[in-house]
N, C-alpha and C positions, 0 to 999 in steps of 0.2 A: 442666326447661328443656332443650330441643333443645342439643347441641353448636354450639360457633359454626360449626365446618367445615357443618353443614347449611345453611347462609344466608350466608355470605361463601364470594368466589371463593378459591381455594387461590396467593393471590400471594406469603405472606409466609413463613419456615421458622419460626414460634414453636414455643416452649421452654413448657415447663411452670412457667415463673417469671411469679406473677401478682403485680404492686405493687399495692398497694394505698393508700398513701399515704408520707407522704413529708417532711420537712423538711431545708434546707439541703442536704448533698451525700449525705442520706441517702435511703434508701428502705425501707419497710417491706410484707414482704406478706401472706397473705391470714391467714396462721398465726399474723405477729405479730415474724415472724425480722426482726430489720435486716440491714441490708445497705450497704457502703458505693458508691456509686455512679460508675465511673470510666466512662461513656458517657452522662451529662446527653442521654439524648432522641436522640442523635447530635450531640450538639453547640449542640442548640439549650436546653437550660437552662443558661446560663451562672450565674445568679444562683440555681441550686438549683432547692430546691421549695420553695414556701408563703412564699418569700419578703414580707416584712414592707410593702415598699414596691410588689410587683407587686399583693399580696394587697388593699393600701388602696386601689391605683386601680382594679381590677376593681368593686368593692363603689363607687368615689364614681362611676363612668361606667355603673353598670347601667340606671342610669336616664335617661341620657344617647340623643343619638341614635348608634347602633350603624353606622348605615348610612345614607347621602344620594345616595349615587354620586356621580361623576367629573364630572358633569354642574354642580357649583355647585361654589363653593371650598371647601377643609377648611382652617381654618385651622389647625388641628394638625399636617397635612400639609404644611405649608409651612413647621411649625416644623421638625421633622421633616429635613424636607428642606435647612433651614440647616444643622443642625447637622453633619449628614453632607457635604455638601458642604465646609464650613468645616474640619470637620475632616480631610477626602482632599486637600484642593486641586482638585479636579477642580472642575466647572462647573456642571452640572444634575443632577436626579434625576428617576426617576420610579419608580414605586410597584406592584409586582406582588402575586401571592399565594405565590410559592414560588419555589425559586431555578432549576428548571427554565424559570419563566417569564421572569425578568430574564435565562438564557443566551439565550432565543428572542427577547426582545427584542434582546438585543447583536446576534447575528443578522442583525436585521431592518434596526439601524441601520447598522452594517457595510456593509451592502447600499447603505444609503443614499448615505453615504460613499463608495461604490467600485461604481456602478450598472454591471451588466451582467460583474462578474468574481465565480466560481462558486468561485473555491477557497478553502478555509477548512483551513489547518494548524491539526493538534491533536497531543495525544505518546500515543505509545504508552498501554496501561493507563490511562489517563485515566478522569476522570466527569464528565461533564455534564449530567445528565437522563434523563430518561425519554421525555421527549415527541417526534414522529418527527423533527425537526431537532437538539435537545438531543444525541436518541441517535447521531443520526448523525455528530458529533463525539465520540463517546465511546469512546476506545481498547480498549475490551476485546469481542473477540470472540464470546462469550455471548450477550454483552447484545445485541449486534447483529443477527446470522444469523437470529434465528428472525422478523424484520421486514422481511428484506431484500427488496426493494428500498428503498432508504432515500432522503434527499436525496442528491444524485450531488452533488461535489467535495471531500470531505473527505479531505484527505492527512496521513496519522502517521507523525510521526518518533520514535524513540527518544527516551527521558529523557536530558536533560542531554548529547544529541550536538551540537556548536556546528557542527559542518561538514553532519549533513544536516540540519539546519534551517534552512541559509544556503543550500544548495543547492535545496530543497525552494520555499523563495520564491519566487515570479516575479511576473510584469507583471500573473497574472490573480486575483492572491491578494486575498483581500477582506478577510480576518482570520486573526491568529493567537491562538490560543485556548490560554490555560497557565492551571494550578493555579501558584501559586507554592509549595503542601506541596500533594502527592498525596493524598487521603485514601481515597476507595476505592480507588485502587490500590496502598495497602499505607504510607500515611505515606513520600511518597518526596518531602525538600525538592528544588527548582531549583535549580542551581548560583546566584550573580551572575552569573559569566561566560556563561551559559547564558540567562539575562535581559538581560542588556544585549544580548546576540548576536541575540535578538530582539526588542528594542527598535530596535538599527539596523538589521534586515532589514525591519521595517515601516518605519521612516522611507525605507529606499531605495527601496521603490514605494508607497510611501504607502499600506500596509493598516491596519487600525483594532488596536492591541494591545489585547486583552480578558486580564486576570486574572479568573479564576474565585474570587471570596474566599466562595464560601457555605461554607464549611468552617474553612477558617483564618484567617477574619476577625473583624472586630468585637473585638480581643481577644487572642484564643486565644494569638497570636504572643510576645503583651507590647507590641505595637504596638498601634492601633486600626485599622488596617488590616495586611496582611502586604505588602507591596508597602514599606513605608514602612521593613522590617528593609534595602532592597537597594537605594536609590540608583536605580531604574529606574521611573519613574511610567508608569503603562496608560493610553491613550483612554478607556478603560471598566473600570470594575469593580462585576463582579456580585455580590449579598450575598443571605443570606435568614438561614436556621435562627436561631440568638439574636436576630435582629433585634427579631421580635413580640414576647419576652418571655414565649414560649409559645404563641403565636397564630399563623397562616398571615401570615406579612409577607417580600415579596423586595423589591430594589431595585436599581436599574441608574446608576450614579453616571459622566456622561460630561463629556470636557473638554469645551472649547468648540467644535469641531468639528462638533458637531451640533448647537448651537445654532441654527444659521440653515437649517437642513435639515429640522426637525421642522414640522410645523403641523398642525392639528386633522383628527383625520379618518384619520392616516397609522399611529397605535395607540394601543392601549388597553385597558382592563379594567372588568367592572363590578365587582367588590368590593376590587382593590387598592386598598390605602391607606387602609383604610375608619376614621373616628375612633378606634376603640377598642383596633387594633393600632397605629396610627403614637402614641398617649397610650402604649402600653406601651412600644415603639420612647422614646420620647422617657424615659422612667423609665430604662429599661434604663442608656441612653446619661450618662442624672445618676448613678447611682449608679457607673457603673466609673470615672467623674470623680472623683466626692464620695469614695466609698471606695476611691480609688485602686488600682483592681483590677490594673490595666495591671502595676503595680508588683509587686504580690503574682503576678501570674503569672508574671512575668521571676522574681522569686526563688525561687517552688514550682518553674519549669521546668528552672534553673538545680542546684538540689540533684534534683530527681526525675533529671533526665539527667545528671545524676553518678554518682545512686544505679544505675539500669539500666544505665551503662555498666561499673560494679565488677561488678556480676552478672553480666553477659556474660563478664567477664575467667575467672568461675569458673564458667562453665554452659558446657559443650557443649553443649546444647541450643539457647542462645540463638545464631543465627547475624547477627545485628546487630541494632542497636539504632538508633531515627533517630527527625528531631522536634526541637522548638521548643514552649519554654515550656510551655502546658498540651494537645499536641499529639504523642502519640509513637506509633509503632510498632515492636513487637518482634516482630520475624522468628525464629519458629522452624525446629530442622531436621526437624519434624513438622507434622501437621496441626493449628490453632489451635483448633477447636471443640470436641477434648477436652479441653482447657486450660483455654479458655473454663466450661467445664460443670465443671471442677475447683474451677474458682475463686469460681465461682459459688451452689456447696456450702460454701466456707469463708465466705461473707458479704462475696463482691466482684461486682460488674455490670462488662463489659467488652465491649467490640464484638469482631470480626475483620475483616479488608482480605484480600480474596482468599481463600487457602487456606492460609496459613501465617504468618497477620501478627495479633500482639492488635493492636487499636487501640486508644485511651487518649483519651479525650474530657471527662478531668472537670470538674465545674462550679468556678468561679473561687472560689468561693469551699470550697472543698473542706480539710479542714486538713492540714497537714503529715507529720499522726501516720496518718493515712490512708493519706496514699502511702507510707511506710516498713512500715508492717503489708502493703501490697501487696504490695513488694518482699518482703518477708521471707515472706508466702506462698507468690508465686510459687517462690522457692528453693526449696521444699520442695518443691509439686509436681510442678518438675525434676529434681529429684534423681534 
């Protein structure tokens, strides 16, 4: 067999770590080593692998229709769509395939809301997508330059600056666009004060506040949304990664605002929402209910960020520790990818955020005795 690099473009940096299969928060690869998994997919297996109840609805919906399009009603999709609303407070939803797509949507409705003003506040290091509007909100420089020219009005403020982000606003500001946890740019949370500071600068000219939650939502927080740890509710907030239950599923959750603004014809998609993700969508969201997942991640995130924070006390290496429930970043005072590859040798899976941050994405259901064997790993390879 050809190498893959013969027939795929060169986008991604892969490791020579192939999975091969997988249960619960584990992962097994081609040789047979386990491994325990602290970057679920980036985020999107929250319920693990081979999950019992994702596993029954794939096998009862195979036979099901897969796909109808947009064009007739899903009535799963409107289950779907209750339940997320009911449970954000916000007003409507609509249904994409990925979480680049639900920021292009906010975007679009932003626009709506505030026809003919061009500028769109986003923070420093930020992530929003790939796609040339997504990107063009997206605080990090790399990622940008080699597309430029981009969409023209995007203005970055520093993290958690309350004075230029109040000054940064104006009359022609159409959205302001925050992560409430940073995740590719290194697990960096938002102050509150830093949030409400932009909750009132959108209400002073009436810009649309969008929370980016495809990273830190759905969960991860110990909330079911992240917005929900801070007193400060969004016009909009974006989701995708856990949503599907391992399937392509985004969605764009807005108050009423746009309500009366949308109608047929104005956007859309042909495979958002399509029955088989929004039936996983909908499993996902029974079981962090039924199995009280919310609960188990507030007290996994509670002792894990206790445990990283004693580490820190006795690592010169470690130059901070940061994060929320099953969401953390540890900032080293080296680069992360040989750590990464350390850890990865001892039988742990772990992301990196930038050039000096592990990231920490494990699945909700992940045990306890997992992340103390992490800790007590990592120790060692700092040493």
């Amino acid at each position: 067999m050809q190498p893959e690099s013969s027939f795929l473009l060169n986008t991604y940096k892969r490791g020579t770590f192939r999975p091969a299969s997988g249960k619960g928060a584990k992962l097994v690869d081609a040789d047979g080593k386990v491994y325990w998994d602290l970057l679920a997919g980036i985020a999107v297996n929250a319920l693990g692998y081979r999950h019992p109840r994702i596993v029954k609805t794939l096998k009862n919906e195979a036979s099901g229709l897969l796909h109808i399009s947009n064009l007739f009603p899903i009535p799963v999709q409107e289950l779907l769509a209750e339940k997320l609303v009911t449970g954000s407070g916000l007003s409507r939803a609509f249904f994409c395939n990925s979480g680049t797509e639900a920021n292009e949507a906010a975007l679009k409705f932003a626009r709506l809301k505030n026809p003919g003003r061009s500028q769109v506040i986003a923070l420093d290091e930020s992530f929003h997508g790939r796609t040339f509007g997504a990107l063009s909100i997206t605080g990090h420089a790399p990622y940008r330059t080699p597309f430029e020219p981009l969409v023209p009005g995007a203005t970055f403020v520093p993290v958690n600056d309350v004075a230029a982000l109040t000054a940064a606003v104006s009359e022609q500001t159409s959205a302001i666009f925050l992560e409430p946890i940073q995740g590719e740019g290194g697990i960096v949370p938002l102050s509150e004060e830093f949030l409400a500071a932009a909750r009132a600068s959108a209400d002073r000219v009436g810009a649309v506040l969008v929370f980016d939650e495809i990273q830190c939502g759905l969960g991860r927080t110990g909330k079911l949304f992240a917005f929900q740890n801070t007193g400060v509710v969004p016009d909009i907030v974006t989701m995708a990664k856990p949503l599907g239950g391992g399937l392509p599923l985004g969605a764009v959750l807005s108050g009423p605002f746009l309500n009366d603004l949308i109608r047929p014809g104005l956007h859309g998609t042909t495979f958002g929402g399509n029955p088989l993700a929004c039936r996983l969508g909908l499993e996902v969201l029974a079981e962090i209910e039924e199995a009280k997942l919310l609960e188990k991640v507030v007290a996994l995130g509670d002792y894990f960020g206790g445990a990283l924070r004693k580490l820190k006390k006795k690592t010169p290496a470690i130059v901070d520790v940061r994060g929320k429930g099953l969401m953390w970043g540890i900032e080293l005072d080296r680069e992360a990818a040989p750590v990464q590859k350390a850890l990865l040798e001892k039988g742990f899976v772990v992301g990196t955020a930038r050039t000096h941050v592990l990231r920490l994405l494990p699945p909700y259901v992940i045990p306890k005795a997992a992340l103390a064997a992490f800790v007590n790993t990592l120790k060692e390879i700092l040493k």
